[in-house]
C-alpha positions as CSV (number, residue, x, y, z in Angstrom):
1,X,-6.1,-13.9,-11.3
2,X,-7.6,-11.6,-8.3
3,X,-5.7,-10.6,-5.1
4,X,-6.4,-13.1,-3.4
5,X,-5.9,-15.9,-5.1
6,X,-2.3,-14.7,-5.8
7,X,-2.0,-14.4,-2.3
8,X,-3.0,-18.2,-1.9
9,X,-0.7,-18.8,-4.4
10,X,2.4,-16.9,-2.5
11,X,1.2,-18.9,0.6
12,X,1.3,-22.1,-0.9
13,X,4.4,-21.9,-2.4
14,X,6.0,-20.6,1.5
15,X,3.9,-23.5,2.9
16,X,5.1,-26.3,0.4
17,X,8.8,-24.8,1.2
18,X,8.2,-26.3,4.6
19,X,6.9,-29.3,3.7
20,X,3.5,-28.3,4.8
21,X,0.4,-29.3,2.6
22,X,-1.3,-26.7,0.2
23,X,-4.4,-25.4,1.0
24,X,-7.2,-25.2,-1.1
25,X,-8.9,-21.7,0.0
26,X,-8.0,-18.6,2.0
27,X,-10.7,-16.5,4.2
28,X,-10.3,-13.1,5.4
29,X,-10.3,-13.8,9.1
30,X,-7.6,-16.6,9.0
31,X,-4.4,-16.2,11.2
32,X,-1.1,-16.2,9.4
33,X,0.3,-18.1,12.4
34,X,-2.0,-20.1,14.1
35,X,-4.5,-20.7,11.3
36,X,-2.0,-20.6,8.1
37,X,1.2,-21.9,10.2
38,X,3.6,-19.0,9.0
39,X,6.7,-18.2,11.0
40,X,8.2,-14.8,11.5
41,X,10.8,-16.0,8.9
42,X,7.9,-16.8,6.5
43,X,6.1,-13.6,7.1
44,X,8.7,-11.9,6.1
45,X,9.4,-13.8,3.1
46,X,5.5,-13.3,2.2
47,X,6.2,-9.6,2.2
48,X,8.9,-10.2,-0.3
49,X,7.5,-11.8,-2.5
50,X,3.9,-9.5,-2.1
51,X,6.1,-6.6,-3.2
52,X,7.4,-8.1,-6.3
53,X,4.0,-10.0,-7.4
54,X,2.4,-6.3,-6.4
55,X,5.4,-3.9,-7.5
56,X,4.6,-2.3,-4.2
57,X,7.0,-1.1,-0.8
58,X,5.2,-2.6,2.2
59,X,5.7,0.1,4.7
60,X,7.6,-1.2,8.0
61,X,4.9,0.5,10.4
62,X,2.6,-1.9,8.5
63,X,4.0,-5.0,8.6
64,X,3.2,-5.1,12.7
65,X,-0.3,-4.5,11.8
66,X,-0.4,-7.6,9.4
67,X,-2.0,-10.7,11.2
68,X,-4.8,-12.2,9.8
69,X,-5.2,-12.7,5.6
70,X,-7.7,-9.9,5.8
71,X,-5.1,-7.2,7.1
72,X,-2.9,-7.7,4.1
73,X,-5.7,-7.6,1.6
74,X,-6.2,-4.2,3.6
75,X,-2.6,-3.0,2.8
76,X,-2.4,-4.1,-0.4
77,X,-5.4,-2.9,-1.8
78,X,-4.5,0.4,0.1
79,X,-0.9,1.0,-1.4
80,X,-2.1,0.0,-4.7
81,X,-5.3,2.3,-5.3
């Protein structure tokens, strides 16, 4: 399984936590609140859990940069190479 379809993965299982239907696909340019529904409370529960699928430390002055799917792809592929 790539990056980003463990991403989708994380993100379903925060969506279905809320009662909120899985999607099928992620795209890079997708919003994490407006396009994926995710609260500030979900984001950072996404960041939880992307450290432990990852075994990575998200760095705080990151975490304001992460909006759209693409941006964490960014920072994950960053702390990880």
């Amino acid at each position: 399984m790539n990056e980003k379809e463990k991403l989708l993965v994380i993100i379903n299982d925060i969506r279905e936590d809320k009662d909120l239907v899985a999607i099928e696909s992620i795209k890079d340019e997708m919003s994490l609140r407006h396009d994926l529904e995710l609260k500030s409370l979900d984001l950072a529960t996404l960041t939880v859990m992307l450290e432990e699928e990852f075994d990575i430390i998200i760095p705080d002055e990151a975490l304001d940069k992460i909006e759209k799917v693409s941006d964490i792809q960014k920072i994950v592929g960053d702390i990880i190479a």
